[in-house]
C-alpha positions in Angstrom: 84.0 41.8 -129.3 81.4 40.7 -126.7 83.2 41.7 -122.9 82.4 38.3 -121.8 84.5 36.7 -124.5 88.6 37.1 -123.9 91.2 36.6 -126.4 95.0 35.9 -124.7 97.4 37.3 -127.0 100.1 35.0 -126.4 98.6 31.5 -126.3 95.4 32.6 -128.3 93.1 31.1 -125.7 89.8 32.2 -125.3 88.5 32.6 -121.8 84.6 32.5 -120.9 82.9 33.9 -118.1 79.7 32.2 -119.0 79.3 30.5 -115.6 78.6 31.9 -112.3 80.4 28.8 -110.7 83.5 29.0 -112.5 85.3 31.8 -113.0 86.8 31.1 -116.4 87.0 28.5 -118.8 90.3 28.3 -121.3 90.8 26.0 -124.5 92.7 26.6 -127.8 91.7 29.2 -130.3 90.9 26.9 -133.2 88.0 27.0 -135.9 85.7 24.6 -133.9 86.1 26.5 -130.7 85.0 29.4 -132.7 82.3 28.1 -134.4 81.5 27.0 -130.6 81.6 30.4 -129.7 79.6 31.8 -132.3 77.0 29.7 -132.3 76.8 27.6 -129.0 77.1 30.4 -126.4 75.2 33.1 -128.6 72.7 30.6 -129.4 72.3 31.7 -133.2 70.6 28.9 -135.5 73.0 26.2 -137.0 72.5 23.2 -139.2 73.2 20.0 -137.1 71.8 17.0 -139.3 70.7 15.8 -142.7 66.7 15.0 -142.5 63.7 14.3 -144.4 60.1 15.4 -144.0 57.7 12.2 -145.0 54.3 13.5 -145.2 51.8 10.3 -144.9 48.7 12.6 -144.0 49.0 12.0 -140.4 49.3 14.4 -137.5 52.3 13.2 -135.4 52.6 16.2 -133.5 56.5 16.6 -134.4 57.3 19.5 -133.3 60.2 20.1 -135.9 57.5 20.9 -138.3 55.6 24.1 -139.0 52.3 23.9 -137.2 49.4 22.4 -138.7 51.6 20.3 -140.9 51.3 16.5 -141.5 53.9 13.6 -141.6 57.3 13.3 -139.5 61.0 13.9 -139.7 63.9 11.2 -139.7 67.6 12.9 -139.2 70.7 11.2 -140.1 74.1 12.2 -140.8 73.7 12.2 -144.2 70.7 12.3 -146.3 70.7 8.4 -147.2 70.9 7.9 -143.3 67.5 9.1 -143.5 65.9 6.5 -145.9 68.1 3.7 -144.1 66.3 5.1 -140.8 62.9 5.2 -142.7 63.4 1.7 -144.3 64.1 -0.1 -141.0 61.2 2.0 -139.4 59.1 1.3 -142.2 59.6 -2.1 -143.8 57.0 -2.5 -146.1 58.4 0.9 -147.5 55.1 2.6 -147.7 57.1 5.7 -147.7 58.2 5.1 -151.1 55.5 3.3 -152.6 53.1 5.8 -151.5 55.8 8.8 -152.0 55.6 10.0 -148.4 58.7 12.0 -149.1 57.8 15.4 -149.3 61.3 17.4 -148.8 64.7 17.0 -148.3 66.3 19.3 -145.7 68.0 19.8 -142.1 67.5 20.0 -138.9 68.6 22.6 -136.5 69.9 23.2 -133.1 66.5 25.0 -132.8 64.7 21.5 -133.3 63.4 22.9 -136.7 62.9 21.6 -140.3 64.3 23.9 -142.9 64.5 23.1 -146.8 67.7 22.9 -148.9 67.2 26.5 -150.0 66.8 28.1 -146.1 69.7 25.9 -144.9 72.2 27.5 -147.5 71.9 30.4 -145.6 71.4 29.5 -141.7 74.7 27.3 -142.7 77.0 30.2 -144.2 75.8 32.4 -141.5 76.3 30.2 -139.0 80.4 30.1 -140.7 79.9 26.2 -141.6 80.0 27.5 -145.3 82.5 29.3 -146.3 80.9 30.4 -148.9 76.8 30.3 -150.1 76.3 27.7 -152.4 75.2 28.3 -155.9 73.5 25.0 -156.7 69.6 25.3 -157.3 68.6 22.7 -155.3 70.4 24.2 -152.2 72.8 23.1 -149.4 74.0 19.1 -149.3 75.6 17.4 -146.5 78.8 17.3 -148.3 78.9 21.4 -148.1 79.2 20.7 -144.4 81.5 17.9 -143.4 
């Protein structure tokens, strides 16, 4: 266990010594606090939103995409968040008419895009699976919350 993380045996309360101002931070012990833990503090990748790449041929400069690629991301809690986003955005729904979407995905806490597929396993790593999902297309919003 990393020496700046503290378990108390008797209240299970974790104590951090994270910052130099204050010597110690308590709370309870729970799943959150330890996916908190894991992820917040040691700043591996998680999955924090549904999103979806629309690829309309234009540089945007998002920087949630790979570099060099076209089009833009809109996040939402869910995936149908997304096209709600898009359609108000967008009212003339060029997006579909022209089929802008190019991918359903996620975002990151690293502000990245990642597909279905690579978020099944930044999402069971990150312990918001319990277990890797065995559906082709990938993760779905639902396997998170």
């Amino acid at each position: 266990m990393d020496k700046n993380i503290r378990l108390a045996s008797d209240k299970t309360l974790v104590s951090l010594f994270f910052f130099p101002r204050i010597s110690s931070i308590s709370f309870p012990f729970t799943q959150i606090n330890k996916f908190l833990i894991h992820n917040t503090m040691i700043k591996h990748e998680y999955i924090i939103c549904s999103a979806i790449w629309f690829d309309d041929g234009i540089h945007h400069n998002d920087k949630s995409l790979p570099k060099g690629e076209t089009g833009y991301v809109v996040c939402g809690r869910r995936h149908h968040n997304c096209f709600h986003t898009a359609s108000i955005l967008d009212p003339q729904r060029k997006y579909i008419k022209e089929q802008h979407e190019k991918e359903q995905g996620f975002m990151t806490n690293k502000n990245r895009f990642v597909s279905r597929l690579e978020a099944v396993d930044i999402a069971f790593n990150a312990g918001q699976t319990e277990t890797r999902t065995e559906h082709p297309v990938g993760l779905f919003s639902e396997d998170l919350y």
